[in-house]
NUVEXVEX-108436 format. One record per residue: x, y, z of N, C-alpha, C in turn; residue in three letters; residue number from 1. Coordinates in steps of 0.1 Angstrom, whole numbers. Layout:
% residues N
SITE, X, Y, Z, X, Y, Z, X, Y, Z, Ala, NUM
...
% end
This chain:
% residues 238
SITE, 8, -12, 0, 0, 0, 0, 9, 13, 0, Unk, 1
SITE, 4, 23, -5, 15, 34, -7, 8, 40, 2, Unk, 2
SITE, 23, 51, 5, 28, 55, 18, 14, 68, 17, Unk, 3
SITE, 9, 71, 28, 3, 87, 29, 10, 97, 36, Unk, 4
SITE, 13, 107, 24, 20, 121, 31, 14, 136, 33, Unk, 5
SITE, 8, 139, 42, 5, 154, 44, 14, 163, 43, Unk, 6
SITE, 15, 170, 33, 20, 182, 30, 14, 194, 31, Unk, 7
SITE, 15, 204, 40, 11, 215, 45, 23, 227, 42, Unk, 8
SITE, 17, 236, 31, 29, 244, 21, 18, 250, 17, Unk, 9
SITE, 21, 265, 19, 13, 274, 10, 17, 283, 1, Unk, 10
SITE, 31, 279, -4, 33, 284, -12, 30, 276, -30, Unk, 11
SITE, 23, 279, -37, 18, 269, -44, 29, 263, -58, Unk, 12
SITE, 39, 268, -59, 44, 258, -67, 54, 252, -61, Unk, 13
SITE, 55, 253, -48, 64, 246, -39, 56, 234, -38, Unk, 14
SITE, 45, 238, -34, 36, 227, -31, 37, 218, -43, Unk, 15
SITE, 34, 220, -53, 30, 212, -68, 42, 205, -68, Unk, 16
SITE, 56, 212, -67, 68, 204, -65, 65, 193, -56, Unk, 17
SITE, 67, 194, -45, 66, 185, -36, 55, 173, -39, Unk, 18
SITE, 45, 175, -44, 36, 166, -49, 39, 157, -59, Unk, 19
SITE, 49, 165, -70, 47, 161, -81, 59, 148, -78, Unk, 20
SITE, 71, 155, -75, 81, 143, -69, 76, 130, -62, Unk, 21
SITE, 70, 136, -48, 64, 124, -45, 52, 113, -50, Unk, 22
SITE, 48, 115, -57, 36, 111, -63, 46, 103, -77, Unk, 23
SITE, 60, 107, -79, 67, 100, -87, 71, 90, -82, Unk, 24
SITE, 72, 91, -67, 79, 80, -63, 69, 70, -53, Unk, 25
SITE, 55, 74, -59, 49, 65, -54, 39, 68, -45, Unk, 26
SITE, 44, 78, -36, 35, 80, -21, 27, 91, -27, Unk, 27
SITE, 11, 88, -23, 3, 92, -19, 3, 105, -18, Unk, 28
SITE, -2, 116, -20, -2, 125, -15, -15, 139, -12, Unk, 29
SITE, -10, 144, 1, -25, 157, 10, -24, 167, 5, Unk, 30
SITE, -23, 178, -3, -19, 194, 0, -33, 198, 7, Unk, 31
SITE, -27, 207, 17, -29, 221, 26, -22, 233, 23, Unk, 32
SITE, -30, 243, 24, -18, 251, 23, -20, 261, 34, Unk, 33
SITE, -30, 260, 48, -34, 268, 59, -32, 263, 67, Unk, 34
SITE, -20, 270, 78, -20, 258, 93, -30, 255, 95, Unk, 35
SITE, -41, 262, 103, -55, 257, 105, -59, 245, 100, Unk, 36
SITE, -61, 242, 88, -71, 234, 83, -56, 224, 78, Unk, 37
SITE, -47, 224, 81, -38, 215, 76, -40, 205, 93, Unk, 38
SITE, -36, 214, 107, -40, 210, 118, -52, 198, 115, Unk, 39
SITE, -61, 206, 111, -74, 198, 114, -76, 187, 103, Unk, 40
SITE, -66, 188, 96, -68, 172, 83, -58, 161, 88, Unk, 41
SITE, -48, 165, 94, -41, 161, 100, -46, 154, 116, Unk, 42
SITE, -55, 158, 120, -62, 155, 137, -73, 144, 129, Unk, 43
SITE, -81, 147, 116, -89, 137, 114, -89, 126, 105, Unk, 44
SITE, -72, 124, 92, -71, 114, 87, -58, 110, 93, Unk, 45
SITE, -55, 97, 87, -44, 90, 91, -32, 91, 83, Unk, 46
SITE, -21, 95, 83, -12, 97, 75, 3, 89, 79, Unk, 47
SITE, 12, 86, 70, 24, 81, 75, 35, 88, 77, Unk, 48
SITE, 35, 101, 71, 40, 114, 71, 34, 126, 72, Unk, 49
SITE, 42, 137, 76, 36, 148, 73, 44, 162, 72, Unk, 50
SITE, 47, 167, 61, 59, 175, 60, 55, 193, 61, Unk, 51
SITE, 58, 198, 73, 51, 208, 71, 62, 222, 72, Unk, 52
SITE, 53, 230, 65, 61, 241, 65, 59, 255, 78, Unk, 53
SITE, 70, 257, 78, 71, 267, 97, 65, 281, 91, Unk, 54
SITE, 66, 285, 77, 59, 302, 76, 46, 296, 66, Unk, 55
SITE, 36, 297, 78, 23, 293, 70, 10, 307, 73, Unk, 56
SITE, 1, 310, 66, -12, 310, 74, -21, 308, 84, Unk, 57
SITE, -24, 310, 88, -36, 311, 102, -27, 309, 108, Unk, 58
SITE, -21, 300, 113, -12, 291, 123, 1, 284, 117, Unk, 59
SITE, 14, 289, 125, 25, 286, 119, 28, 270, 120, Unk, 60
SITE, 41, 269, 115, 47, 256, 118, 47, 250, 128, Unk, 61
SITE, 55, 261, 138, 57, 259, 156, 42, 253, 161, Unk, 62
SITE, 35, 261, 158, 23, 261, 166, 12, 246, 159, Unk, 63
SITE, 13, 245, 148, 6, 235, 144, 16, 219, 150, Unk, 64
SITE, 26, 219, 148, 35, 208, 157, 29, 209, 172, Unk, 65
SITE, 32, 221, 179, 31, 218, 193, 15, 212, 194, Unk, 66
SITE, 7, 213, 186, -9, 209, 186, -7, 197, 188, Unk, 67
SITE, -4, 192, 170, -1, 178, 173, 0, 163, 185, Unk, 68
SITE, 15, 172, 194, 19, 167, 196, 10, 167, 212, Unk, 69
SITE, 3, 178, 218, -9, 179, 226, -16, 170, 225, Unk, 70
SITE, -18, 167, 212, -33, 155, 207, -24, 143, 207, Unk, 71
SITE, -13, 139, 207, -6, 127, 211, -5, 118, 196, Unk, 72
SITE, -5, 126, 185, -2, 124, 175, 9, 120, 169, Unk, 73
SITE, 12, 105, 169, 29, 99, 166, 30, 106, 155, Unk, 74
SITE, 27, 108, 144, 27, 108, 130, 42, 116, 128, Unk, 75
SITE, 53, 109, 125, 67, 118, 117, 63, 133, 111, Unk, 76
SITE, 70, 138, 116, 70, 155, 112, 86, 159, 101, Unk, 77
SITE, 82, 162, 92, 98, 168, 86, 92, 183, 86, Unk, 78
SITE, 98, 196, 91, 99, 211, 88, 108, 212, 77, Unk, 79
SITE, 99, 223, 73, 105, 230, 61, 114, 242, 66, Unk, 80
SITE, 126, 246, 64, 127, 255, 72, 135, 269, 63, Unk, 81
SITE, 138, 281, 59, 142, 285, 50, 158, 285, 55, Unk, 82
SITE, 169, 290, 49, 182, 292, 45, 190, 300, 60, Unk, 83
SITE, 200, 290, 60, 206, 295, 74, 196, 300, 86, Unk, 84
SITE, 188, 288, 86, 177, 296, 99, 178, 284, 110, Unk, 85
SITE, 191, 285, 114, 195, 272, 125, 186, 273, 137, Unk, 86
SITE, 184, 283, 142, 173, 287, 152, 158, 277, 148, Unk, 87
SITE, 154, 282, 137, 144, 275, 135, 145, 254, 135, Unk, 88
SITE, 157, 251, 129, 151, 236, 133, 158, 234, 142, Unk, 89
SITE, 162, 241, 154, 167, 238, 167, 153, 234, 173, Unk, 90
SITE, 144, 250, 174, 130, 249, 182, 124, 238, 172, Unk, 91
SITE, 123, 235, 162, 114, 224, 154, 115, 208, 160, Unk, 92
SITE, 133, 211, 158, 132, 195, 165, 130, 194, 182, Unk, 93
SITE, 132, 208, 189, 126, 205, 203, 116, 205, 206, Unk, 94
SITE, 104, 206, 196, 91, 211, 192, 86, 191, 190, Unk, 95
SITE, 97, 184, 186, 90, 167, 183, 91, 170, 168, Unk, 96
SITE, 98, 175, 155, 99, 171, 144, 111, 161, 143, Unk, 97
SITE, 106, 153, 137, 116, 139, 131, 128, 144, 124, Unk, 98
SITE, 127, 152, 119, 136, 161, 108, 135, 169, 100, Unk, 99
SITE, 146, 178, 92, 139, 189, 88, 146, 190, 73, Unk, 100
SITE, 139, 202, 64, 148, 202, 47, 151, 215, 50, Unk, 101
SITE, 158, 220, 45, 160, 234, 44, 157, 240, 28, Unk, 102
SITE, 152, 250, 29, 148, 256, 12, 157, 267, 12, Unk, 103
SITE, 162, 267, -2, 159, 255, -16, 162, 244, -14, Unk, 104
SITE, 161, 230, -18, 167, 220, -19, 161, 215, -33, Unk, 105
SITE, 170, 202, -31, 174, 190, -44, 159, 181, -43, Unk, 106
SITE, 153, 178, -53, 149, 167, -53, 157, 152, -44, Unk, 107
SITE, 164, 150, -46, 172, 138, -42, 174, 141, -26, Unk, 108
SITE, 174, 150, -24, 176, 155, -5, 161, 155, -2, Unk, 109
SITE, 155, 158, -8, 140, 156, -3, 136, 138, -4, Unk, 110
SITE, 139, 131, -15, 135, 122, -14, 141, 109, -6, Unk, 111
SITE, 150, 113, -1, 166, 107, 7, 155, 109, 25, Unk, 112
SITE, 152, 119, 26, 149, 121, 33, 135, 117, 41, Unk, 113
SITE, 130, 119, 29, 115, 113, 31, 116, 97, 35, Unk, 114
SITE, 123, 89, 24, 129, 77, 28, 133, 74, 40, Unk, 115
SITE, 144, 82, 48, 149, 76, 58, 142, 79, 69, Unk, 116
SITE, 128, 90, 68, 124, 93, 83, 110, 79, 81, Unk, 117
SITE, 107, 79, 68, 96, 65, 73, 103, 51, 70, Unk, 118
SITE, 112, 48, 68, 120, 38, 77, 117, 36, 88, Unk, 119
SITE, 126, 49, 95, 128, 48, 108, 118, 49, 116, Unk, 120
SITE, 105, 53, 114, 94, 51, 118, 84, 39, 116, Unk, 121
SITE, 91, 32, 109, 79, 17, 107, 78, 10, 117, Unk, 122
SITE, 86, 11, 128, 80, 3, 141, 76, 11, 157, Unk, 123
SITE, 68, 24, 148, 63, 32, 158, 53, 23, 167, Unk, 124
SITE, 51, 31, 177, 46, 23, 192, 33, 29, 190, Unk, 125
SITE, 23, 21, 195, 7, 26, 199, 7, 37, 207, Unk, 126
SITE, 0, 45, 204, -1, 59, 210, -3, 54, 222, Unk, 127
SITE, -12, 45, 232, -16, 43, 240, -15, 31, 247, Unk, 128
SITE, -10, 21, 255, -16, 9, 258, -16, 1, 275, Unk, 129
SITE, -24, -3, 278, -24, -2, 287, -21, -8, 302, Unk, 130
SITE, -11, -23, 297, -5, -31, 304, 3, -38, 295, Unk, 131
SITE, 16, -35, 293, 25, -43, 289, 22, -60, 288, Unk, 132
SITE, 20, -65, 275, 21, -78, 272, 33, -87, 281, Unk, 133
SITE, 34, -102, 283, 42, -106, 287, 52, -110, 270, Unk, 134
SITE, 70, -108, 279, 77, -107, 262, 86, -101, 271, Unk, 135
SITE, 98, -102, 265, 112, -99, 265, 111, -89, 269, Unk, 136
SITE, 119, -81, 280, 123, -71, 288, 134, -72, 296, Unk, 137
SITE, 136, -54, 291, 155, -51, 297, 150, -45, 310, Unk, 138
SITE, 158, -48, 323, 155, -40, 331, 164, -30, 339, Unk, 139
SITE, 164, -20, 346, 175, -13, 354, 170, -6, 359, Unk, 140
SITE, 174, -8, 370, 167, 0, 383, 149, -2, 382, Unk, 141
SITE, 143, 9, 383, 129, 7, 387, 122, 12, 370, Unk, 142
SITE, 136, 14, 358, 130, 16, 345, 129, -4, 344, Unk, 143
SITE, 116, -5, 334, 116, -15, 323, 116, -13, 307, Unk, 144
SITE, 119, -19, 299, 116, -14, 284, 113, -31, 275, Unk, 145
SITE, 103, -24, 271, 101, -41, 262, 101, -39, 248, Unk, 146
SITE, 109, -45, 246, 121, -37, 233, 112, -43, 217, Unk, 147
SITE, 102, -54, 218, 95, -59, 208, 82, -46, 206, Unk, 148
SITE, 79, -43, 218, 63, -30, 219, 65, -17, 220, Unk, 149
SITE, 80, -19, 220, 83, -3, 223, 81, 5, 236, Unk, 150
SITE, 74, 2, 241, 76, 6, 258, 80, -1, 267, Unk, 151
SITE, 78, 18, 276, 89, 22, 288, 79, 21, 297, Unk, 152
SITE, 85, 15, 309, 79, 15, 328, 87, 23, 331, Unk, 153
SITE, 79, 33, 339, 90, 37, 349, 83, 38, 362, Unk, 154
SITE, 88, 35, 372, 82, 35, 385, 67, 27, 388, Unk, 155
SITE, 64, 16, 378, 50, 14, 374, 40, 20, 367, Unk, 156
SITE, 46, 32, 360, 44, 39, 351, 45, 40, 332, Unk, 157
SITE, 34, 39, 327, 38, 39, 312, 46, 50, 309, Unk, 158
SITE, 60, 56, 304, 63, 64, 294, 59, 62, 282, Unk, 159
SITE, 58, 79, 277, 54, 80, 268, 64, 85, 256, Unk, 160
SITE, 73, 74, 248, 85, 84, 240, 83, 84, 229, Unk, 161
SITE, 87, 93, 222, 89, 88, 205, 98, 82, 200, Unk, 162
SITE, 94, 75, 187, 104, 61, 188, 115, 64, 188, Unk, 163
SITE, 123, 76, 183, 135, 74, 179, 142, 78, 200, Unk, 164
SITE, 131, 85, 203, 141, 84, 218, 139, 71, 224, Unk, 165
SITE, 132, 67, 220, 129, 49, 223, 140, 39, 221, Unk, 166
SITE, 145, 45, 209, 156, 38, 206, 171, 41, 210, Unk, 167
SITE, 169, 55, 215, 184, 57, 221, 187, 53, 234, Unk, 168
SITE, 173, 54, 241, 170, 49, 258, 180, 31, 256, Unk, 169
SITE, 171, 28, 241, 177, 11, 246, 186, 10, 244, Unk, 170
SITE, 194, 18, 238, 209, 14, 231, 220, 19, 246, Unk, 171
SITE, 215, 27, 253, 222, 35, 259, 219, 25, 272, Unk, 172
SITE, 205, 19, 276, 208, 8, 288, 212, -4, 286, Unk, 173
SITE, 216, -6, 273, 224, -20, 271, 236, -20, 270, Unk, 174
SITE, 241, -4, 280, 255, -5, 280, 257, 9, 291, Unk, 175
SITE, 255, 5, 302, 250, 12, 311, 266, 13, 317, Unk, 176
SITE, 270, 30, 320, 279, 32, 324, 293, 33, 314, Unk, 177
SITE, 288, 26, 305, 298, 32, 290, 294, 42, 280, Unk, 178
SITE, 305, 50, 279, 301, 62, 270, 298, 60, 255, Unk, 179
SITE, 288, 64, 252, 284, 62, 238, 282, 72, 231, Unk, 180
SITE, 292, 75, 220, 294, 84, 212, 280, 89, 201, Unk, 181
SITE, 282, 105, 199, 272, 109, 194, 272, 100, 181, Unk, 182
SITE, 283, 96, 175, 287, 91, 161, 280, 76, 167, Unk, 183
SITE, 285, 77, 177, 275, 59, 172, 257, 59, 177, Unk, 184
SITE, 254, 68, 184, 242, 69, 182, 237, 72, 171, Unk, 185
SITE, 241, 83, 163, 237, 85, 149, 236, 74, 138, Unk, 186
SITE, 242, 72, 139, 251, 56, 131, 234, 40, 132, Unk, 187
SITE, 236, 39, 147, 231, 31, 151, 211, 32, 152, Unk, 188
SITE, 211, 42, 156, 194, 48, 159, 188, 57, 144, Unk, 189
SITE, 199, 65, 136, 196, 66, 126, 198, 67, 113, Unk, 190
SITE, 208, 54, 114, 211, 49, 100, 222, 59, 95, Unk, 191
SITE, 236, 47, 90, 248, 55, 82, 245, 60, 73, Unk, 192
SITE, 233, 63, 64, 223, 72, 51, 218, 86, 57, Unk, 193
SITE, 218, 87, 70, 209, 97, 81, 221, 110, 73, Unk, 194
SITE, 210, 124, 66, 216, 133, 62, 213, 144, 72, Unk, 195
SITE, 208, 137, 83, 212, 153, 91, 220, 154, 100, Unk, 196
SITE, 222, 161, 112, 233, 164, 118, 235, 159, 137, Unk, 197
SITE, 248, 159, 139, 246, 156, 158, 238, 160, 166, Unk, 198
SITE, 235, 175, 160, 223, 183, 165, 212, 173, 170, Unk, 199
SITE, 204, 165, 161, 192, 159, 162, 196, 149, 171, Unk, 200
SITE, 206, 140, 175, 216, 135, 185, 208, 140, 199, Unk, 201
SITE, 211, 153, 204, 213, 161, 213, 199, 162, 219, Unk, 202
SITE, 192, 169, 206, 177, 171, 210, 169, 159, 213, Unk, 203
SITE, 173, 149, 210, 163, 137, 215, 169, 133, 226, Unk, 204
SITE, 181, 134, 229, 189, 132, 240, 183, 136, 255, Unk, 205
SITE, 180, 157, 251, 176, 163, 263, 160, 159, 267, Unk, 206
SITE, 155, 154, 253, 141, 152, 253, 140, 142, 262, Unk, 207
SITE, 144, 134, 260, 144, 116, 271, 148, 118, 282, Unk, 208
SITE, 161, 127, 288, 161, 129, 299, 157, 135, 304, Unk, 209
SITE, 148, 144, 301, 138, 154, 307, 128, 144, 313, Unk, 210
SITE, 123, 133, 302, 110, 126, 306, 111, 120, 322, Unk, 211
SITE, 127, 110, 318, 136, 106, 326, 134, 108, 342, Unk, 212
SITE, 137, 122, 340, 140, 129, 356, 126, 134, 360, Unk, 213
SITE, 114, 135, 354, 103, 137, 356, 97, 131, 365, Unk, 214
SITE, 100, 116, 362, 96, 104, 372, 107, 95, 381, Unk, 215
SITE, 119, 98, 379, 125, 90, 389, 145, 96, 392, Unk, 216
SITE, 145, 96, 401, 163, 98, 401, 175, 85, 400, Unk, 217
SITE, 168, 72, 395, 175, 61, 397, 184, 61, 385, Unk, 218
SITE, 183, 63, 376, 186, 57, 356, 185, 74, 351, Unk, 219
SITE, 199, 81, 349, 198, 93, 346, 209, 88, 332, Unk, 220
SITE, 211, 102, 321, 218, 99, 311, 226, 113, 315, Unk, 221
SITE, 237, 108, 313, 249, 119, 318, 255, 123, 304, Unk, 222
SITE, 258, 139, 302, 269, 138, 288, 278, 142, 295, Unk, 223
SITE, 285, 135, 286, 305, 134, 286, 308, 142, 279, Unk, 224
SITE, 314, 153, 283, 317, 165, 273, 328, 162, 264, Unk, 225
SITE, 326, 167, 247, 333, 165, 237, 335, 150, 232, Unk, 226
SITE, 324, 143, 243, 321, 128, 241, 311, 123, 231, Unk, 227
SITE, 298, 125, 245, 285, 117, 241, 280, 116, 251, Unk, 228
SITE, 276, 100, 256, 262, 100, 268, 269, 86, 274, Unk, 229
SITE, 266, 84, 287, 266, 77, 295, 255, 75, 303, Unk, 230
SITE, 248, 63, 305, 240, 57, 313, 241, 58, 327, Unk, 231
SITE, 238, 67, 337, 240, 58, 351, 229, 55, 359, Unk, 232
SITE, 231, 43, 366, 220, 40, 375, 226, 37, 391, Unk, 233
SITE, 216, 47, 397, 223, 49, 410, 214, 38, 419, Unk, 234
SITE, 219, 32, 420, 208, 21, 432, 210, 25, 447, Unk, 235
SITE, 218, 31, 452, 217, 38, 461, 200, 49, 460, Unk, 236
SITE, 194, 51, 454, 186, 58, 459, 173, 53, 457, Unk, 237
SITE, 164, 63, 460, 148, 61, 461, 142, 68, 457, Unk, 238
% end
């Protein structure tokens, strides 16, 4: 079945581009070209992507993402973002976008990209569920992770992550107290083809430990400066 992509672009021959490539390569495709009503097609169909752009109508980029992600909407986010606007996919990806293009770009970077973010998303977790199946589980300290379902216990508690922080959590407690380089998280969580940068490393980094420290002091992720990340679990505490 081909892929479905919501594109939310109001500029219209950007848009027609973006359509016309994708639609070459197969996937499906939404145009919007109003945050508003891109929001709200996005809240009532089902999509496997969704590539939206940050300078829109009614409601910007930022603000349509933060909705989303309110409404607990896994669906992969790529921002569009314009030319040397590092600011912008700093807040984008701290915002929950999967990744971002910068304009102008290549056909081949657009489609490189589109590629590797639904990859990496094909074994997204159920928005919701409500008792862990019985099945293979890592455990440490008072976190669990059941590495087939995609979720996290913590404290007797469901976390709630996106996969890709899902995937650095497991890589990082199956080697608890060893430093693990930004290069090999990259590498490993998002593929030696991944065209974007350590940055996105970082932001999923602070994202998980935020969740992290939210609920418990036992299993924190430490950075090692000019390193990477290290696991620790203090069993000494409560």
């Amino acid at each position: 079945m081909s892929k479905q992509i919501l594109v939310i672009e109001d500029e219209p021959t950007l848009a027609r581009l973006l359509s016309y490539n994708l639609s070459q390569e197969g996937y499906k495709t939404t145009l919007v070209d109003h945050g508003g009503a891109g929001l709200q097609t996005a809240l009532e169909l089902s999509f496997d992507l969704i590539i939206l752009d940050i300078m829109l109508p009614g409601m910007n980029g930022f603000e349509v993402l933060a909705k989303l992600k309110q409404k607990g909407v896994l669906t992969p986010v790529i921002i569009l973002t314009a030319r040397n606007a590092e600011e912008e996919v700093v807040q984008g990806l701290r915002a929950g976008a999967d990744d971002y293009i910068t304009k102008p770009f290549g056909v081949a970077e657009l489609l490189a990209r589109v590629s590797a973010v639904l990859r990496r998303s094909g074994s997204d977790m159920p928005l919701i569920a409500d008792e862990p199946e019985s099945g293979k589980v890592i455990q440490a300290a008072d976190l669990k992770i059941y590495p087939e379902k995609y979720e996290v216990v913590l404290n007797g508690e469901q976390i709630q992550l996106r996969p890709k922080e899902f995937e650095v959590l497991l890589y990082l407690v199956q080697r608890p107290g060893i430093v693990v380089t930004r290069d090999d998280l990259m590498n490993v969580v998002w593929g030696f083809d991944y065209v974007g940068g350590q940055r996105t490393v970082d932001v999923h980094v602070s994202s998980l430990r935020k969740k992290l420290e939210m609920n418990q002091e036992t299993v924190q992720i430490d950075s090692i400066r000019g390193l990477g990340y290290k696991l620790v679990i203090h069993t000494n505490k409560k």
